[in-house]
Backbone bond lengths (Angstrom), bond angles and torsions (degrees), N, CA, C in turn:
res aa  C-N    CA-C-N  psi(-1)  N-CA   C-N-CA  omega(-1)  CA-C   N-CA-C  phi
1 X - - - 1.477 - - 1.520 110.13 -
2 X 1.598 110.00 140.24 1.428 109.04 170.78 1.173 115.74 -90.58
3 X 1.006 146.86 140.47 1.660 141.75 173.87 1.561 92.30 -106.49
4 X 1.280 101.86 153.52 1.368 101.44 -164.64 2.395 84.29 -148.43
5 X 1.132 90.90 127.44 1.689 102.09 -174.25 1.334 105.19 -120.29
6 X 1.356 121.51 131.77 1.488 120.59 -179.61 1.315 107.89 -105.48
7 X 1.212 120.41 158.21 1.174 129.41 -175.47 1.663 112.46 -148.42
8 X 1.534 101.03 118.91 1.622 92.98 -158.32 2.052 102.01 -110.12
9 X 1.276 90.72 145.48 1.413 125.85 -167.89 1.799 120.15 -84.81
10 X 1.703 117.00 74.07 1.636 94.92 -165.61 1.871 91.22 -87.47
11 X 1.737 94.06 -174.00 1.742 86.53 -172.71 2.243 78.54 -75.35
12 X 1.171 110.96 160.75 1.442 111.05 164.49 1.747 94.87 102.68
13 X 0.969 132.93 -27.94 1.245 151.03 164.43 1.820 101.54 -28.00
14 X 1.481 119.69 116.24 1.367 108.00 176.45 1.652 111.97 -123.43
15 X 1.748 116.04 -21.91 1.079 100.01 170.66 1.904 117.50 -137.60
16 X 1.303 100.00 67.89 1.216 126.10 157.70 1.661 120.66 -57.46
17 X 1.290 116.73 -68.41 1.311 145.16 138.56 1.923 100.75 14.86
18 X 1.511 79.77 -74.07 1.387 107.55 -171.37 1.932 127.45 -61.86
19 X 1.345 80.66 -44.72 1.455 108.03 166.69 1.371 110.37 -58.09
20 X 1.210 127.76 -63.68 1.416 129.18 -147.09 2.104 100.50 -87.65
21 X 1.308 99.60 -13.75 1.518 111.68 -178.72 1.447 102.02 -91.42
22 X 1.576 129.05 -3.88 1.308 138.52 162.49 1.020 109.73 -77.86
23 X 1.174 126.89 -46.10 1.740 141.14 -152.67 1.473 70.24 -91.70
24 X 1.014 160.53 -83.57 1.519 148.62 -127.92 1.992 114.85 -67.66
25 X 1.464 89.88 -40.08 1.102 98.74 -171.37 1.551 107.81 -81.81
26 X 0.910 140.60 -31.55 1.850 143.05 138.54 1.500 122.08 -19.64
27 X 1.614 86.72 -24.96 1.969 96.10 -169.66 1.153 117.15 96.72
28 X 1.847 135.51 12.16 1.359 122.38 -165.66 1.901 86.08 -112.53
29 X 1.271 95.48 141.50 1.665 104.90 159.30 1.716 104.58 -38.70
30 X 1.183 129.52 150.78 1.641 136.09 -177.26 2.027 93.22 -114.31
31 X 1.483 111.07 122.65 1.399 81.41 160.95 1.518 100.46 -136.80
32 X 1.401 102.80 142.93 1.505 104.43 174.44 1.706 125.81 -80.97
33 X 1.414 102.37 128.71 1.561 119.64 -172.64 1.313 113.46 -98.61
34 X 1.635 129.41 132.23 1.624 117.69 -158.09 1.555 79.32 -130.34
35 X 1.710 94.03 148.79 1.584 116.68 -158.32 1.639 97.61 -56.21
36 X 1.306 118.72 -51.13 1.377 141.64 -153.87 1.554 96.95 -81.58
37 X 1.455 138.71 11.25 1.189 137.02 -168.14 1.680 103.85 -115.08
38 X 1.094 154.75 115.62 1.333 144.82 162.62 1.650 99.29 -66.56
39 X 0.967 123.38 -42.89 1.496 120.48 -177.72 1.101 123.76 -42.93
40 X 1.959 149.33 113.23 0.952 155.95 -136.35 1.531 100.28 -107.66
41 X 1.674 118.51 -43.16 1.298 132.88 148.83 1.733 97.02 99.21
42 X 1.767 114.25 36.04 1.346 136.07 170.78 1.925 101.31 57.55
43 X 1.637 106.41 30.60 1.587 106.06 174.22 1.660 105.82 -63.22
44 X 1.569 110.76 152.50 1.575 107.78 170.50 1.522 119.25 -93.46
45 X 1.079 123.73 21.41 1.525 151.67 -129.49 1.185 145.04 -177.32
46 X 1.086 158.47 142.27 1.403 143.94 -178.40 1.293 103.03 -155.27
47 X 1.659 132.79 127.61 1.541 151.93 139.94 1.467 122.74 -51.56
48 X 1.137 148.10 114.02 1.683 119.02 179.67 1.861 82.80 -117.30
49 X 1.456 115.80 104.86 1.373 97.94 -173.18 1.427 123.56 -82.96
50 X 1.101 114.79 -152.31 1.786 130.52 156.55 1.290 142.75 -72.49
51 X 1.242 126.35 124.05 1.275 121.33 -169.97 1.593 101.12 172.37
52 X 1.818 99.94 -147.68 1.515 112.70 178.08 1.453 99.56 -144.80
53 X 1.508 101.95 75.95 1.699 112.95 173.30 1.690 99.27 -41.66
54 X 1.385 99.92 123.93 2.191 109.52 152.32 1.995 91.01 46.06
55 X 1.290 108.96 43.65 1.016 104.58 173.58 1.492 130.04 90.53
56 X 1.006 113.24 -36.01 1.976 115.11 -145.58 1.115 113.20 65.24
57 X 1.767 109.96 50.60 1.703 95.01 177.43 1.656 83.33 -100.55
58 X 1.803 84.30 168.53 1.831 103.47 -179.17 1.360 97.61 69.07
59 X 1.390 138.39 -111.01 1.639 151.48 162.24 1.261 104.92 -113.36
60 X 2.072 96.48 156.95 1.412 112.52 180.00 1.346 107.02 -49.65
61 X 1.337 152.37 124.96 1.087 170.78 -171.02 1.519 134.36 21.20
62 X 1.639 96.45 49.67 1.261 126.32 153.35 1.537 126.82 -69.16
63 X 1.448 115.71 -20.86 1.534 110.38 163.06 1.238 98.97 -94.39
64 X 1.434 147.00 -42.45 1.272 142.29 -175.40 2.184 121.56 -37.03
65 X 1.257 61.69 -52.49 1.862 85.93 172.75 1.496 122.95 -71.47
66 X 1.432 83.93 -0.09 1.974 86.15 176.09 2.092 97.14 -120.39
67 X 1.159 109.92 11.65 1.664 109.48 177.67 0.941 92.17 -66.93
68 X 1.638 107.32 157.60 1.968 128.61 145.44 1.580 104.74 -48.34
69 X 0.922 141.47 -56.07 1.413 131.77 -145.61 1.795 83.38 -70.20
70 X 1.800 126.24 -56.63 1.289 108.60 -151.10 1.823 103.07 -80.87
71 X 1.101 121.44 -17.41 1.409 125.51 150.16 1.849 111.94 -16.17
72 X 1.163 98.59 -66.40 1.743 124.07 175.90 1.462 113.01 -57.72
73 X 1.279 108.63 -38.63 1.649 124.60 -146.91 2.095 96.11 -96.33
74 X 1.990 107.36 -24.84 1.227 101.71 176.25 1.513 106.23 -95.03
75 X 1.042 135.50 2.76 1.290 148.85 143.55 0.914 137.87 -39.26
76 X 1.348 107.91 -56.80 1.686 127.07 -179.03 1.202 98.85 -104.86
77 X 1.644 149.59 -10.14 1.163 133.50 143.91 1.515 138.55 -65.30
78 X 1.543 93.82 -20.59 1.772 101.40 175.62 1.712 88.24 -93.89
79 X 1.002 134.93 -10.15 1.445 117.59 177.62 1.665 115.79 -96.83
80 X 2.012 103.67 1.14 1.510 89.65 177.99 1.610 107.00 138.68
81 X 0.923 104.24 -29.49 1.703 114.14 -155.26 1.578 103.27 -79.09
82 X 1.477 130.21 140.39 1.744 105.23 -166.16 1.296 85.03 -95.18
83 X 1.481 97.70 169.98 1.348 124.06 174.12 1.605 120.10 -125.96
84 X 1.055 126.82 162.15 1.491 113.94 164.60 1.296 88.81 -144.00
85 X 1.686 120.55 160.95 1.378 138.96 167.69 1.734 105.37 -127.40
86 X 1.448 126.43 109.40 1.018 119.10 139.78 1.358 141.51 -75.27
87 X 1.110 118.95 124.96 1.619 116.86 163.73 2.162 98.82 66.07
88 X 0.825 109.55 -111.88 1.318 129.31 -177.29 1.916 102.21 -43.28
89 X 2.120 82.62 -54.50 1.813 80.05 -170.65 1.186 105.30 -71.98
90 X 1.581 143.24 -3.45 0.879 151.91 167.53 1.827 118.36 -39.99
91 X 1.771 88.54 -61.50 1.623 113.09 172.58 1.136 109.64 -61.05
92 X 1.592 115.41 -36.33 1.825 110.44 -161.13 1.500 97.46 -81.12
93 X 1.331 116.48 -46.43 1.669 106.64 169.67 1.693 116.00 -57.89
94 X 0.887 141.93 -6.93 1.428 137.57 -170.02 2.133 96.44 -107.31
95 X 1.747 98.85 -36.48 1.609 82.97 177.74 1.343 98.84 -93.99
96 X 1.383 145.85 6.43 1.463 140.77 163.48 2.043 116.84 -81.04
97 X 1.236 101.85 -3.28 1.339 122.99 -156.69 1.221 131.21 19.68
98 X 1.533 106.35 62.12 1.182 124.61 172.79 1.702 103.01 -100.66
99 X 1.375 105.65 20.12 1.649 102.43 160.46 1.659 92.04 166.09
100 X 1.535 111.82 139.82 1.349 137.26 -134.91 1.523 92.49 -87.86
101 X 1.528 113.40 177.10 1.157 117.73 179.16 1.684 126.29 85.51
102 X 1.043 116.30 -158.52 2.083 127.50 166.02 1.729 109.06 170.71
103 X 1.881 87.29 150.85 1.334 87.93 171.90 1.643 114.83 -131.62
104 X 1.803 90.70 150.51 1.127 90.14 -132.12 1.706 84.90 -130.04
105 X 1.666 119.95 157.46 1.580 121.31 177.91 1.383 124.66 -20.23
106 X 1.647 126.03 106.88 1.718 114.03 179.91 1.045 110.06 -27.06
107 X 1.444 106.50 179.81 1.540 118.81 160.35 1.754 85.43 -80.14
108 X 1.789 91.01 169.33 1.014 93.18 165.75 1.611 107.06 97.34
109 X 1.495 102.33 -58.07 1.613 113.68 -159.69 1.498 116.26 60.22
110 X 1.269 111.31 59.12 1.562 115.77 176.38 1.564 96.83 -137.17
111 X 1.230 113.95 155.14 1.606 129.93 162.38 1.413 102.49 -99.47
112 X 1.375 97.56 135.51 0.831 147.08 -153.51 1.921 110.77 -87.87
113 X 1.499 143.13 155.97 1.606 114.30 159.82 1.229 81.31 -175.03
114 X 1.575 129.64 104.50 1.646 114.33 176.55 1.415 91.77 -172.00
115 X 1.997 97.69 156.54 1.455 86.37 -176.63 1.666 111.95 -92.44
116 X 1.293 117.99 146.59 1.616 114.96 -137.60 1.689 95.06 -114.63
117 X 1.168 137.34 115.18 1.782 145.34 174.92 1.856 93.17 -56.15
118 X 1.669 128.27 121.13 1.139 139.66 152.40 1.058 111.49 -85.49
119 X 1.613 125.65 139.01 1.747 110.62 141.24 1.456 98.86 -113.61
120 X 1.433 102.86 140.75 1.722 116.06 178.72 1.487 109.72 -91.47
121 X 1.232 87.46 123.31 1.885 95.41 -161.68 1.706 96.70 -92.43
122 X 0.907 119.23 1.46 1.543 127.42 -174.42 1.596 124.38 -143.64
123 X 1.660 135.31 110.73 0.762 117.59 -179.27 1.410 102.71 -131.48
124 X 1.028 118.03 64.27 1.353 118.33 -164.83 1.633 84.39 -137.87
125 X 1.130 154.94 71.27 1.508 152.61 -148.17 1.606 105.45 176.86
126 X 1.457 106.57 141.60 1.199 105.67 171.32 1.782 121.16 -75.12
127 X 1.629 108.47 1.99 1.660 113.79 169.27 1.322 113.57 -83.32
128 X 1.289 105.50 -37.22 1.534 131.83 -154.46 1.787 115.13 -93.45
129 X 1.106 110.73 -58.11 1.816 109.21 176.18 1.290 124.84 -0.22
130 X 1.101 111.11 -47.21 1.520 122.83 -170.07 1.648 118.40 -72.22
131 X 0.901 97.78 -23.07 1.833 123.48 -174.08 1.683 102.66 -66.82
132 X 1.338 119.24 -15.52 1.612 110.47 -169.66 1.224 86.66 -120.93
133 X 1.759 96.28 128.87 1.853 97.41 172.76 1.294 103.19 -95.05
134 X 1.592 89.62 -147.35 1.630 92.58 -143.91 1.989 98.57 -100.03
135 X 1.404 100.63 29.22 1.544 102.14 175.28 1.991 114.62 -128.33
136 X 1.694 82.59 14.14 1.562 111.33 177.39 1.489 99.36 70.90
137 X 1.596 135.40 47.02 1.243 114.20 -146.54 2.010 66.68 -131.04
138 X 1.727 121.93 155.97 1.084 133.00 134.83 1.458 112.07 -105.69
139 X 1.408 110.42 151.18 1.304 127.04 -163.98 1.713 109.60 -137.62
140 X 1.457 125.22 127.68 1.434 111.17 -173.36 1.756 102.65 -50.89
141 X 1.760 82.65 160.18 1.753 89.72 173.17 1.686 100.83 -113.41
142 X 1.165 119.60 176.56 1.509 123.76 157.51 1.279 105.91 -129.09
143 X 1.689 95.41 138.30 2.223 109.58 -177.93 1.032 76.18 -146.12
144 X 1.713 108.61 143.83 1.150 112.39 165.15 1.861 110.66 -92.04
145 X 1.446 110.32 159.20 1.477 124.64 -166.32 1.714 99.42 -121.44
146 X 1.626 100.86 150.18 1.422 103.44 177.36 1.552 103.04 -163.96
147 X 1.345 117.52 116.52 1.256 99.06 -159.98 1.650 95.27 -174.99
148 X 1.522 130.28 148.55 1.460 116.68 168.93 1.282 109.26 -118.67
149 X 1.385 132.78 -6.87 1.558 150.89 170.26 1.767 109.06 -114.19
150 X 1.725 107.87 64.90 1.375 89.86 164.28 1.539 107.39 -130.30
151 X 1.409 104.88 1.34 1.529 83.99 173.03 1.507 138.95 -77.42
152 X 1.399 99.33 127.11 1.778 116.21 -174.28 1.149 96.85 -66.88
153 X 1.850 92.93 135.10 1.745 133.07 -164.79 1.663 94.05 -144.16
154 X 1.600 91.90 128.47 1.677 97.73 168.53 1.414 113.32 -168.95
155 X 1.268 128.99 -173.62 1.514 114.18 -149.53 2.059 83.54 -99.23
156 X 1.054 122.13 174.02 1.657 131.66 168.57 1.215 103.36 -63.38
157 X 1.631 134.27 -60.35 1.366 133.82 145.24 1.768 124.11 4.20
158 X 1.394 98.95 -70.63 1.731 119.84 -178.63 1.353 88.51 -71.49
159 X 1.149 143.84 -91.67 1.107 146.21 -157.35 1.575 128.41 -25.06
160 X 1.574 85.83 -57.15 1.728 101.43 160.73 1.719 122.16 -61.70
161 X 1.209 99.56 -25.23 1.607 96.62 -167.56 1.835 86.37 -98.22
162 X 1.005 147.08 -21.20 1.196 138.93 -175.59 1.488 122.41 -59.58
163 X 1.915 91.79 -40.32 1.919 130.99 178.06 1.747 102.68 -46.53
164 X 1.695 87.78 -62.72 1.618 111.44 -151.30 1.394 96.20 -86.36
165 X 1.284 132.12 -22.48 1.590 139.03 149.61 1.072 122.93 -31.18
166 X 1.627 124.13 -77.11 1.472 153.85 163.79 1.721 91.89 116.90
167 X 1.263 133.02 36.04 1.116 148.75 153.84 1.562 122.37 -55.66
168 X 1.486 106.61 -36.68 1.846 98.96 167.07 1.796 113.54 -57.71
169 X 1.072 93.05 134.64 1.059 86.62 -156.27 1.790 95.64 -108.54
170 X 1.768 123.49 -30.04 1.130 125.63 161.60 1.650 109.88 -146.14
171 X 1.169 115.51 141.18 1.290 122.31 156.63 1.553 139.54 -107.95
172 X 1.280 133.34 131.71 1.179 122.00 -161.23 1.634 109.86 -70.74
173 X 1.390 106.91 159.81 1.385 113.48 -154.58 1.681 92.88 -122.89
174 X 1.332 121.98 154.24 1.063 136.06 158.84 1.478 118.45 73.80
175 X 1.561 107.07 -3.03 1.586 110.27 -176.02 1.771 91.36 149.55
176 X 1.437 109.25 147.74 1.254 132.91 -156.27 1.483 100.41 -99.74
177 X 1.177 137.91 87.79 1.177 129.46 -166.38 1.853 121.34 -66.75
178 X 1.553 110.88 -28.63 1.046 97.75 -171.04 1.790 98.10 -144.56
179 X 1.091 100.38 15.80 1.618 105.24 166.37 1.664 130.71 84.74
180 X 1.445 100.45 21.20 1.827 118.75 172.75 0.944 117.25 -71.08
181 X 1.497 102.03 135.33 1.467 112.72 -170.37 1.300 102.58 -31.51
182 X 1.500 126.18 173.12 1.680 128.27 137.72 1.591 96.58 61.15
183 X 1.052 131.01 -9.56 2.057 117.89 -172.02 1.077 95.09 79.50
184 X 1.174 131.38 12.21 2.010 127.42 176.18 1.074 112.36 -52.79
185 X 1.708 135.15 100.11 1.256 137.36 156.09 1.422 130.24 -73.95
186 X 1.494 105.26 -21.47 1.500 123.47 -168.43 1.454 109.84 -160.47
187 X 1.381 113.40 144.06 1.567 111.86 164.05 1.779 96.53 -137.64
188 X 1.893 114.98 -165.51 0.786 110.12 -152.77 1.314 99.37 -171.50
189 X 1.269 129.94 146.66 2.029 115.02 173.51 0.591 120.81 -41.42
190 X 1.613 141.47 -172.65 1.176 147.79 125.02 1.749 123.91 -27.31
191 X 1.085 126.06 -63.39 1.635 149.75 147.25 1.936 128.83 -38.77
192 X 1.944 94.10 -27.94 1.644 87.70 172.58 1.025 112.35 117.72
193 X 1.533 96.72 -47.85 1.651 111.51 -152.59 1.626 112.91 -81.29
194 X 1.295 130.32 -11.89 1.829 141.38 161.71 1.303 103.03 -118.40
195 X 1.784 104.26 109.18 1.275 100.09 174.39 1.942 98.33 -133.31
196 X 1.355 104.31 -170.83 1.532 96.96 -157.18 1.912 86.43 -169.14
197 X 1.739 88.47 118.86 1.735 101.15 156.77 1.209 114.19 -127.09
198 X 1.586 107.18 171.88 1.654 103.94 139.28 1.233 150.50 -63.15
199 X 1.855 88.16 -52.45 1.422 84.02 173.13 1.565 136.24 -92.84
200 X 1.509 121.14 -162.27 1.650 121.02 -161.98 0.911 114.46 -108.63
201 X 1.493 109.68 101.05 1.700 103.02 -177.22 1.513 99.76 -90.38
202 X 1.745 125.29 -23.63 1.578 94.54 157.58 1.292 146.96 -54.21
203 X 1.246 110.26 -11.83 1.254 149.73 -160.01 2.349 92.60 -86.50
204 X 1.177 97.02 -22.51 1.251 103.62 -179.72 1.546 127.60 -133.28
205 X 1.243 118.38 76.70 1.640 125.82 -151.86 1.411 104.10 -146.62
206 X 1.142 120.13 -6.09 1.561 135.24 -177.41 1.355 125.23 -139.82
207 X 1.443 129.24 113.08 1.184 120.38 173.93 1.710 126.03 -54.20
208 X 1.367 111.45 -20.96 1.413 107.76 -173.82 1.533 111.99 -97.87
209 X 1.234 110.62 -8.74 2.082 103.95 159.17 0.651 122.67 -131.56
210 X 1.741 129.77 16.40 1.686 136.46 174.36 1.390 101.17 -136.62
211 X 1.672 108.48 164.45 1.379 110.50 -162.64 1.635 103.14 -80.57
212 X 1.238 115.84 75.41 1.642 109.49 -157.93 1.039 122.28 106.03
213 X 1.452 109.25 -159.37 1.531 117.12 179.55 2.043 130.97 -143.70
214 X 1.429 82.96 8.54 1.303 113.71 -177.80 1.625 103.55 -36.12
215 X 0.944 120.87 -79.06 1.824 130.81 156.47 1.516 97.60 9.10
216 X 0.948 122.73 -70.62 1.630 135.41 -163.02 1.235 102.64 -48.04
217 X 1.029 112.77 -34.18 1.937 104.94 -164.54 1.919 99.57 -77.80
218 X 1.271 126.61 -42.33 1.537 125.57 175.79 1.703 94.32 -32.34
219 X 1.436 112.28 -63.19 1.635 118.18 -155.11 1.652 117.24 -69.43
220 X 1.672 97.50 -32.21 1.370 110.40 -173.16 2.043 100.15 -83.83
221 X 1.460 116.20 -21.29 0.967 125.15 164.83 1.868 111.92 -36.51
222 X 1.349 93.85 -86.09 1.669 116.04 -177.79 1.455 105.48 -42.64
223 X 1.879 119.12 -43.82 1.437 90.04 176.89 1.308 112.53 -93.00
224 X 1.355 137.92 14.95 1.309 97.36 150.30 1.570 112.92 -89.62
225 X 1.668 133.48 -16.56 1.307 104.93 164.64 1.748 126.61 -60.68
226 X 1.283 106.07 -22.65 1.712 102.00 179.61 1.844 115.40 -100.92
227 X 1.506 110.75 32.57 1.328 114.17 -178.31 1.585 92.39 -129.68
228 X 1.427 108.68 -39.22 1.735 111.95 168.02 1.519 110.82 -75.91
229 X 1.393 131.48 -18.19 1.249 127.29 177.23 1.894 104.66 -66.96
230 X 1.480 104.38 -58.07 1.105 118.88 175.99 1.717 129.25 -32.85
231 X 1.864 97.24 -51.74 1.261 95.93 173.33 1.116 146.27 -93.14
């Protein structure tokens, strides 16, 4: 089976690039998705990466979330299809509300660029699987984060139901980098299958330009849920 992962392209878009050279190196076909396209192009998958979709005008990816392509993309996510949001796609899934909450200026008001300690509060996910070895043990990861709008904001309501969900999907480890509620780095549906961080786990897929390789396991995650779906 080919798995075939899309990875969509807004103008402002900075690490697409990056994304789709993740999906490759996992073994899945990479295909590139253009903002202005509704066409999904029969991907089993979808990337919404990092960057500054159409700017960050209005909010971080409040115009993003109103494209043709993610038109398509909330479609095939309420019908099943996973998604991931980095960084940006993070925002565009939270203003598309395909997952609750927003993020919104650190504390501080500083940007942010460091490599950031996760603990994955969930491995029961088609991002996540890979994260529990083989002594049932999770162990923090390190991705590095870069970002000046990532701290997670949500009502006490969301928050609570996110807990009692098992929807966190990561929390930052060792110190709060940019001031989200709860250490919330990541959440995720109900189901697993649309989940959304800050930080870059493409950003971590190689030992020789990332601090590690931790990153890898999100990607290597999905294919084994869409290589075991298959068979």
């Amino acid at each position: 089976m080919t798995v075939r992962i899309g990875v969509i392209t807004f103008p402002g878009s900075l690490d697409d690039v990056d994304a789709l050279r993740a999906a490759k190196v996992v073994g899945a076909e990479p295909v590139s998705l253009w903002h202005a396209d509704a066409d999904l192009r029969g991907v089993d998958a979808v990337i919404i990466p990092g960057g500054f979709s159409y700017g960050d005008y209005l909010r971080a990816g409040a115009i993003a979330a109103q494209a043709p392509v993610m038109r398509s993309v909330i479609d095939a996510a309420r019908g099943g299809l996973p998604v991931l949001g980095i960084c940006n796609g993070f925002q565009v899934l939270c203003e598309a509300s395909l997952l609750p909450g927003a993020l919104v200026r650190n504390a501080g008001l500083r940007f942010r660029c460091i490599d950031q300690q996760l603990t994955v509060e969930r491995t029961s996910t088609v991002w996540t699987s890979r994260y529990r070895n083989e002594y049932d043990e999770v162990r923090p990861i390190l991705i590095p984060l870069k970002h000046a709008e990532g701290r997670y904001v949500a009502t006490e309501l969301d928050l609570d139901a996110l807990e009692a969900e098992d929807r966190v999907l990561f929390r930052y480890h060792g110190g709060n980098p940019n001031g989200s509620l709860r250490d919330i780095a990541g959440i995720c549906s109900a189901d697993g299958r649309i989940a959304g961080l800050m930080p870059h786990p493409e950003h971590a897929i190689d030992a020789l330009t990332g601090p590690g390789t931790d990153g890898l396991g999100m990607f290597s995650s999905l294919m084994d849920s869409l290589i075991g779906i298959a068979s």
